[in-house]
C-alpha positions as CSV (number, residue, x, y, z in Angstrom):
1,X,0.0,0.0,0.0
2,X,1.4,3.3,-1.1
3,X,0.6,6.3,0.8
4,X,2.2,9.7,0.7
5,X,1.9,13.1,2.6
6,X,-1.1,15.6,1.3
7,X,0.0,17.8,3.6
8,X,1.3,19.0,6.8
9,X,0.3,20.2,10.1
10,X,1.7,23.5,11.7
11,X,0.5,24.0,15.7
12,X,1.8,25.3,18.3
13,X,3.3,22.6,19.9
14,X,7.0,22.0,18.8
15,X,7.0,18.6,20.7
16,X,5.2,15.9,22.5
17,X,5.3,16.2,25.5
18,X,2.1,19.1,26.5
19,X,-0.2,18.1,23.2
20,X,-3.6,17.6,24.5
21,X,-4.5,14.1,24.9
22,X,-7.8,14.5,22.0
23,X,-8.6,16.9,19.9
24,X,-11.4,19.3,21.0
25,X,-9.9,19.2,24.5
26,X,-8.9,22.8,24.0
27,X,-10.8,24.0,21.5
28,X,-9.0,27.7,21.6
29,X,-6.0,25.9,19.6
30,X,-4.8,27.2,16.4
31,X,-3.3,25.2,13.4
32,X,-3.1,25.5,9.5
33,X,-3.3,22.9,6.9
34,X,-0.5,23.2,4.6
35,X,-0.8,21.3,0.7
36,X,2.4,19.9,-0.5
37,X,2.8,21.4,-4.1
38,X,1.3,18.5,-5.8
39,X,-1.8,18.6,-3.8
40,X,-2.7,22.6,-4.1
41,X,-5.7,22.1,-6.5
42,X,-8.0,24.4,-5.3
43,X,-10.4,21.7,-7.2
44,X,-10.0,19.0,-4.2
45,X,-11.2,21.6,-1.8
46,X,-14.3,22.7,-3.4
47,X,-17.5,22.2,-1.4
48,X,-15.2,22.5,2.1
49,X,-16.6,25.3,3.3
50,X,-19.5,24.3,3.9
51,X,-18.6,21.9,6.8
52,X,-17.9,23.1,10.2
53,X,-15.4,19.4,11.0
54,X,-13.4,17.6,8.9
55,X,-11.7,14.2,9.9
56,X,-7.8,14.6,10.0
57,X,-5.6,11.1,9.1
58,X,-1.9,11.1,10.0
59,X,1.0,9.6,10.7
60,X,2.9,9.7,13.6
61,X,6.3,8.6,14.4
62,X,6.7,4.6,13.8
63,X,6.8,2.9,16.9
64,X,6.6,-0.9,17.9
65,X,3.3,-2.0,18.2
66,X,2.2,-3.9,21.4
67,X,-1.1,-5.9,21.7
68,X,-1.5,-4.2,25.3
69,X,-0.7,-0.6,26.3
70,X,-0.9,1.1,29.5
71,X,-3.6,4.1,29.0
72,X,-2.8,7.4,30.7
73,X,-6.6,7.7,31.5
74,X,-6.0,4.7,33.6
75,X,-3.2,5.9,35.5
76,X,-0.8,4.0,33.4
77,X,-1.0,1.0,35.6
78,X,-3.5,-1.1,34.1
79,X,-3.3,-2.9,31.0
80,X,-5.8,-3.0,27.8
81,X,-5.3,-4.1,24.4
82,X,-4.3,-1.5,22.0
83,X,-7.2,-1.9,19.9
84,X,-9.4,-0.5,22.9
85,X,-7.6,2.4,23.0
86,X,-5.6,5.5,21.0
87,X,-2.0,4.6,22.1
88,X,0.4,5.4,19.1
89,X,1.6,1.7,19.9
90,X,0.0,0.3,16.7
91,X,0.8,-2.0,13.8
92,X,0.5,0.9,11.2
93,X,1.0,4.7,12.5
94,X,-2.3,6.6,11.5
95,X,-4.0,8.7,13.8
96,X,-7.4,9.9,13.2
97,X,-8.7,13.5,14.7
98,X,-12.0,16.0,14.1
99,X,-10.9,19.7,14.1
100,X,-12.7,22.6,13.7
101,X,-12.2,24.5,10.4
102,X,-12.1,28.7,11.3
103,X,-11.0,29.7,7.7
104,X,-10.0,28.6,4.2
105,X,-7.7,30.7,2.9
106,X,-7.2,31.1,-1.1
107,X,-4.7,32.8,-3.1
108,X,-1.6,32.0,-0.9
109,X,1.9,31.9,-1.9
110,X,1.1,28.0,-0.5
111,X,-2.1,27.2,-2.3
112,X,-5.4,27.1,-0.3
113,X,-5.0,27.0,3.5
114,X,-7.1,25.5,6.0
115,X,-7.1,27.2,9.1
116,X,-8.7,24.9,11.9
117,X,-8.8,25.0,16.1
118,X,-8.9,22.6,18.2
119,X,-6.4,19.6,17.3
120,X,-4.0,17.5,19.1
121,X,-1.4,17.3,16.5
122,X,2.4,18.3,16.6
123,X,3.9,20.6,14.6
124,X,5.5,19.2,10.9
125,X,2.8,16.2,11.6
126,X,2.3,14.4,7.8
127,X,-1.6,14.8,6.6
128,X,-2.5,11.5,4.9
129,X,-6.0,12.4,4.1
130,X,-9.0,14.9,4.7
131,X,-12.5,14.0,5.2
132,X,-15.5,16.1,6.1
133,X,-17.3,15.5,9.5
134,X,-20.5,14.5,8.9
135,X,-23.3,14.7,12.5
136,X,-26.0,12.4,10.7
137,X,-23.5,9.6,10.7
138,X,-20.1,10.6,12.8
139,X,-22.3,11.9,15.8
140,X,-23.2,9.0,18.7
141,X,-23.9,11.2,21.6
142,X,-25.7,7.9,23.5
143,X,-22.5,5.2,22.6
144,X,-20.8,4.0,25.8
145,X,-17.4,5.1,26.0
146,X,-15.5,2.0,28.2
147,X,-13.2,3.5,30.3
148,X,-13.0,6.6,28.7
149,X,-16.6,7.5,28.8
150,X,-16.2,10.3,31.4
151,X,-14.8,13.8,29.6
152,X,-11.7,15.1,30.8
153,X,-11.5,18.2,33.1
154,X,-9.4,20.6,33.9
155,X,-6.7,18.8,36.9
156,X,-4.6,21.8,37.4
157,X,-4.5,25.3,39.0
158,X,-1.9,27.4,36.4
159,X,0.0,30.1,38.3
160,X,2.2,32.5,35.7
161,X,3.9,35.5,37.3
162,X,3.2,38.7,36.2
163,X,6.6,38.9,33.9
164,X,6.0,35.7,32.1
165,X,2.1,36.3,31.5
166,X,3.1,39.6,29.1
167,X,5.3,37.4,26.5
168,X,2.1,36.2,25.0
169,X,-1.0,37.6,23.9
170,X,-4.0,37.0,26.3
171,X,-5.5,34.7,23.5
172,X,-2.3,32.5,23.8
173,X,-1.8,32.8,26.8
174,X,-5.2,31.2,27.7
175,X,-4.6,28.5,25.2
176,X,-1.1,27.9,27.3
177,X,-3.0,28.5,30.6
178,X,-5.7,25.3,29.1
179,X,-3.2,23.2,28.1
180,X,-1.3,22.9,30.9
181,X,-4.5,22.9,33.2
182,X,-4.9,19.2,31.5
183,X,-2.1,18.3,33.4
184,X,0.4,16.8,30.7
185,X,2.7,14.6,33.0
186,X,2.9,10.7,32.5
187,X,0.7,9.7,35.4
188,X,3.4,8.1,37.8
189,X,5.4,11.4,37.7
190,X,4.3,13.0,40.7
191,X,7.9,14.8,42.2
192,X,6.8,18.3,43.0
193,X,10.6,19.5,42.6
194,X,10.7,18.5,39.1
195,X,11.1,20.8,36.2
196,X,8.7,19.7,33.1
197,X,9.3,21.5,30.3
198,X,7.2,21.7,26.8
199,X,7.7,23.4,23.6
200,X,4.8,26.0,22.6
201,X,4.9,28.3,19.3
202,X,8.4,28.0,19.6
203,X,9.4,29.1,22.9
204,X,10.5,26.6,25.3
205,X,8.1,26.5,28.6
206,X,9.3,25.2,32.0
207,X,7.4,24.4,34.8
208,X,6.4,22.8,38.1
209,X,3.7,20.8,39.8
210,X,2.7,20.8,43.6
211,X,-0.2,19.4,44.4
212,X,-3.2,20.6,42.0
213,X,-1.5,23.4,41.3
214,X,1.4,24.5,38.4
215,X,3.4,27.0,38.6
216,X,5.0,28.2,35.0
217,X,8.7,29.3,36.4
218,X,10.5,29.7,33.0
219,X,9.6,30.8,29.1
220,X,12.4,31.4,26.7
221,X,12.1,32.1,22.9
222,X,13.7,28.8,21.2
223,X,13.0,29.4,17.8
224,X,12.3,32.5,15.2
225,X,9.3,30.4,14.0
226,X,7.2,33.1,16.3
227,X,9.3,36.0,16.8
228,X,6.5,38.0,18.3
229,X,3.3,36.9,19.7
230,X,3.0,39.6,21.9
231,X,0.8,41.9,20.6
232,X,-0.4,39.3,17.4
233,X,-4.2,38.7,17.0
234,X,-3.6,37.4,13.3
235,X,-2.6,34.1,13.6
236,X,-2.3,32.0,11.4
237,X,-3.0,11.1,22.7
238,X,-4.2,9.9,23.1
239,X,-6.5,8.1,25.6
């Protein structure tokens, strides 16, 4: 089976560690949709805007599959069988995510753009295919979830002193503030003097965890990819 990038994700997170767990989870984050040059037929996207979703399929990094996996919902200390869950452990590395689309733009100097919010994807991450969300038949409010039926809430109190909380915008900032309130950590990491540290639209953020609350101690610009975000309202898991 031959399968090639359509396209590629851009988001704010530079690494891993800190994406949201699903998409939707915080629904204030940005991310564009960026056609390789043999895929920027404005034709293909005709009828798009008329949907609110589309589906997302990607590929991650290649990793071993396992028949079991330890699910971070579960503490990671219980066991089920990778089929029952979203672990990247899997015999072929697709993932599959609904994001919200905010904008198509035409006339780039990169073909059409979708502009979405919302997803759980890293930056660079390779697009394998788009398809439109559709309610009718992609909407089961009643199914039973197993044991991740219950929706994830907020776990953490986010403290950012008064220095650090002017780097971004307020918009970001909030999106930063939600992200972290997820409480990223692998479950069995509970040391309250260690320093996590995540990478968001390019800066490098460091912080600790005490209790139910998280203090952001550190944010340093690692990259040019976002020079400013300052003053910028134009921007462009698993279970």
């Amino acid at each position: 089976m031959d399968m090639k990038p359509i396209a590629y994700f851009h988001s704010p997170f530079g690494s891993k560690f800190g994406i949201p767990r699903q998409s939707g989870l915080v629904p204030e984050t940005e991310g564009t949709i960026i056609f390789t040059p043999e895929f920027r037929n404005p034709g293909a996207l005709k009828g798009l805007e008329g949907f609110d979703y589309i589906w997302l399929l990607w590929e991650f990094g290649e990793r071993k599959w396992q028949p079991t996996v330890r699910p971070p919902r579960l503490g990671g200390n219980k066991t089920m069988g990778v089929f029952a869950t979203r672990s990247p452990f899997r015999p072929n590395p697709i993932g599959l995510s609904s994001v919200r689309i905010t904008g198509i733009e035409k006339g780039s100097g990169q073909g059409t753009v979708i502009h979405t919010a919302g997803a759980d994807l890293m930056d660079g991450t390779p697009i394998l295919d788009i398809k439109p969300y559709v309610a009718y038949s992609d909407s089961h409010p009643s199914a039973l979830g197993g044991f991740a039926g219950e929706i994830p809430g907020k776990e953490l109190e986010v403290s950012v002193p008064e220095n650090l909380g002017k780097i971004f915008s307020p918009e970001i900032m909030k999106t930063l503030k939600d992200t972290l309130a997820l409480d990223p950590r692998p479950r069995y990491q509970k040391d309250p003097e260690r320093i996590y540290g995540m990478s968001f639209y390019g800066y490098d953020v460091k912080f600790t965890v005490s209790g139910n609350k998280l203090y952001i101690r550190e944010i340093t610009n690692s990259s040019n990819l976002y020079p400013d975000l300052s003053n910028s309202n134009d921007r462009n898991g698993y279970l």
